[in-house]
C-alpha positions as CSV (number, residue, x, y, z in Angstrom):
1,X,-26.5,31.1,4.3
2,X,-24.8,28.1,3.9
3,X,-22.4,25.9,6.0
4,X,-19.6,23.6,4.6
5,X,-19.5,20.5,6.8
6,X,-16.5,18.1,6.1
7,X,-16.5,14.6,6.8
8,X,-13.6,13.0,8.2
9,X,-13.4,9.4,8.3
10,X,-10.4,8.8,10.2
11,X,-8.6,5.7,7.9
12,X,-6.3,5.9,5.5
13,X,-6.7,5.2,1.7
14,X,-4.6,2.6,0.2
15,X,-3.8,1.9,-3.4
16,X,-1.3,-1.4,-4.5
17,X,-0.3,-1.7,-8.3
18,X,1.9,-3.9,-10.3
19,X,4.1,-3.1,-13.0
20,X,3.6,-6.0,-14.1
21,X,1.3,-8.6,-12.4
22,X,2.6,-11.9,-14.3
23,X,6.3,-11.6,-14.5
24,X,8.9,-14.1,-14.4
25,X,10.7,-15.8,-11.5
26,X,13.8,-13.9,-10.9
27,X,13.1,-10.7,-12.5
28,X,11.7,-7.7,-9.9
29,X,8.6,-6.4,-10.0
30,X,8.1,-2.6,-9.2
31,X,5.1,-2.1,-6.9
32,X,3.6,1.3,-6.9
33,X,2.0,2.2,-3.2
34,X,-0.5,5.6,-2.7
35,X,-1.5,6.5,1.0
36,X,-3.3,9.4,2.0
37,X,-5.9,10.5,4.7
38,X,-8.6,12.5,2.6
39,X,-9.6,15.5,4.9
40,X,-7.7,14.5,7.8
41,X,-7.0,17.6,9.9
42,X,-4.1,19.5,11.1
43,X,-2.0,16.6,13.3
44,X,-3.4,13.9,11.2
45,X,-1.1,12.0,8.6
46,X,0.5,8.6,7.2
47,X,2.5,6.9,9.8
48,X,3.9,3.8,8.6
49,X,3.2,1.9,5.6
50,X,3.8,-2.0,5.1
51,X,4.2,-3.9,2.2
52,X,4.0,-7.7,2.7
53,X,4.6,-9.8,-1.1
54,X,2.4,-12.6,0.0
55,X,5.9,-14.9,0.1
56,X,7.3,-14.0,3.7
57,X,9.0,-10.9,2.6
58,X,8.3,-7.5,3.4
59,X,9.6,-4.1,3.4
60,X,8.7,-0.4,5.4
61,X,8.3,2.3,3.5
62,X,8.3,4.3,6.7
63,X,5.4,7.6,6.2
64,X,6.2,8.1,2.7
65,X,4.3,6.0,-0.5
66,X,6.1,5.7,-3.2
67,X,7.9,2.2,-5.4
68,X,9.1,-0.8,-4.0
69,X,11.0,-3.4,-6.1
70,X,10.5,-7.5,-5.2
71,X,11.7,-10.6,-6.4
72,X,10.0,-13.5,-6.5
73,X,11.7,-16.9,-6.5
74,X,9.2,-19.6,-7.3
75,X,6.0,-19.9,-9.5
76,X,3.0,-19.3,-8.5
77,X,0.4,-16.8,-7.4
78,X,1.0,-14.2,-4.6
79,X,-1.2,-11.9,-3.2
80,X,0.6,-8.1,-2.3
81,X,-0.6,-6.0,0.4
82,X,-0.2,-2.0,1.5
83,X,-1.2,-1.5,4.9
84,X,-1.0,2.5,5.9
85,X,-1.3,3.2,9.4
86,X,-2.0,6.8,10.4
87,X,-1.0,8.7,13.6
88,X,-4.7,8.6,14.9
89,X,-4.2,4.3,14.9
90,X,-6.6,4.1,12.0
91,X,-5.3,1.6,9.2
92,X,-6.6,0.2,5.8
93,X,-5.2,-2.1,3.1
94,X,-5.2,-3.0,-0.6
95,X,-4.0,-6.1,-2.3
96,X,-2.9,-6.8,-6.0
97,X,-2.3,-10.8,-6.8
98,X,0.4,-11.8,-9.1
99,X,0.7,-14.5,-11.4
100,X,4.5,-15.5,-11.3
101,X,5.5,-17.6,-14.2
């Protein structure tokens, strides 16, 4: 006999890609954004999911992952971050820097 026993952390996992993670001032980046809950149960899913571009702008994706364009106006290097919020109040995040030339 055997028993199958799954193990159910509770937090999100969080993925944050560039396109392209030196691009030019003025032309957008596309940032690629995965959330899921591995074995959450029944009741259990993505609630929100925030993307901050390490500038002061930000956009909601709402519950669904998916692409997200930004512009970045200045030179330098930014750090991106996911944050995925589940309906149990766990979160995590995941960063990606860019190099904006």
């Amino acid at each position: 006999t055997s028993t199958n026993i799954n193990v159910f952390s509770g937090k999100p996992s969080v993925g944050i890609t560039a396109g392209n993670d030196n691009p030019t001032v003025g032309t957008a980046v596309t940032l690629a954004v995965s959330a899921t809950i591995p074995g959450a149960p029944t009741g259990i899913s993505i609630q929100s999911i925030r993307v901050t571009f390490g500038d002061g702008g930000s956009a909601d994706l709402g519950a669904t992952p998916g692409n997200v364009l930004h512009t970045y106006i200045q030179t330098g290097s930014y750090t991106a971050t996911a944050t995925a919020t589940a309906t149990n109040g766990q979160s995590a995040s995941a960063s990606v820097t860019l190099y904006v030339k």
